[in-house]
C-alpha positions as CSV (number, residue, x, y, z in Angstrom):
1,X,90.9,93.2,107.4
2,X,93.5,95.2,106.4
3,X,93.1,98.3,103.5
4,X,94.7,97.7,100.2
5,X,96.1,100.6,98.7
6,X,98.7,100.0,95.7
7,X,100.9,102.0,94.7
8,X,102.4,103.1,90.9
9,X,105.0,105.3,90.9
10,X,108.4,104.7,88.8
11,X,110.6,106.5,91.5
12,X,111.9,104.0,93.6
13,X,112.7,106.6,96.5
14,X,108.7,107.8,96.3
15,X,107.4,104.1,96.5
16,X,109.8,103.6,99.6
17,X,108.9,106.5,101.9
18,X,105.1,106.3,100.7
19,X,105.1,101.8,101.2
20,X,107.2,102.6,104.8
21,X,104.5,105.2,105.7
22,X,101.4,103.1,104.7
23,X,102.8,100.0,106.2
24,X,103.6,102.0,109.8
25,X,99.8,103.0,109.8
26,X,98.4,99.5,109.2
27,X,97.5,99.4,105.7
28,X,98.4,96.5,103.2
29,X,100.8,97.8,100.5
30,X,101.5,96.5,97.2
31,X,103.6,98.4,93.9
32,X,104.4,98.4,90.7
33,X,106.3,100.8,88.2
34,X,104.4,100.5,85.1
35,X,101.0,101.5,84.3
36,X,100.1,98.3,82.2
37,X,101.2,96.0,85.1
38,X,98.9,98.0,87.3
39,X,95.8,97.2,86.0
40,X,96.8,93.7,86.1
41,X,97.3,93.8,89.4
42,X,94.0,95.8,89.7
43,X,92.2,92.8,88.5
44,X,94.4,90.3,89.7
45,X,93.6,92.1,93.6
46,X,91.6,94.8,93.6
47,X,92.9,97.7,95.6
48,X,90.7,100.3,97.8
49,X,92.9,102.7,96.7
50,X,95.4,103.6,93.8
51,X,98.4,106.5,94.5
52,X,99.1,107.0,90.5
53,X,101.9,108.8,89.3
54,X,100.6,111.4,86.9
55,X,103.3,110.2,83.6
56,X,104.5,107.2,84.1
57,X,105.4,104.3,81.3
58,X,102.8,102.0,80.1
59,X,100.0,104.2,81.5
60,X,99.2,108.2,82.6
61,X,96.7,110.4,84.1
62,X,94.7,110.6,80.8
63,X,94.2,107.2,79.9
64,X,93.5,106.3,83.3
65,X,91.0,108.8,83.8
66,X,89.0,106.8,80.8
67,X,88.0,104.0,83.4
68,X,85.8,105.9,85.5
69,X,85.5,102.3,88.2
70,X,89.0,103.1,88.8
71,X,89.5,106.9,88.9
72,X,86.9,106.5,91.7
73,X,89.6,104.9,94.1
74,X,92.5,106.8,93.0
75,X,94.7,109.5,94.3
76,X,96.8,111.1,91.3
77,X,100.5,112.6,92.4
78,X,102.8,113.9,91.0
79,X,105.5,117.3,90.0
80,X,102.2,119.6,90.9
81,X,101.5,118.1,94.1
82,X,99.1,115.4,95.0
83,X,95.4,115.7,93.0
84,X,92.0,113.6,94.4
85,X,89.5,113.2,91.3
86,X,85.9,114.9,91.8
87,X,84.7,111.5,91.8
88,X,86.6,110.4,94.5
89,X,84.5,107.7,97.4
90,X,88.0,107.3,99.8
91,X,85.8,108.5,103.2
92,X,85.1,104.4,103.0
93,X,88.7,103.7,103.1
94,X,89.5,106.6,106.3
95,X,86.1,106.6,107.8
């Protein structure tokens, strides 16, 4: 079965390189620009991983980090570089 990782980024040039990338190395990729619609599509298909965008619309780092279930699975990027929450459990997703 393939890994689901979805991605929410509101550059469309970031969501292309990372989707080709992701795609190339086998996993299953799915995106979306807005926060809100993320965690519709979180519940709609849950992900085993989340690349976030660090200020996006609808949704950002902050409020995101006040749903611990998902911060667990989520890989924050953005103008700082990429950040991986303390809580973090993605060895199950590359192990």
């Amino acid at each position: 079965m393939l890994k689901k990782i979805l991605i929410v980024e509101d550059e469309h040039d970031v969501i292309k390189l990372l989707k080709y990338n992701l795609e190339k190395e086998g996993f299953k990729v799915s995106y979306t620009t807005d926060g809100s619609l993320a965690l519709a599509e979180i519940r709609r298909d849950e992900p085993d991983l989340v690349i976030l965008d660090l200020m996006l619309p609808g949704l950002d780092r902050f409020s995101w980090n006040s749903r611990p279930a998902l911060t667990k699975r989520t890989i924050f990027c953005g103008p700082g570089g990429w950040k991986k929450p303390v809580r973090t459990s993605s060895t199950a997703l590359w192990g």
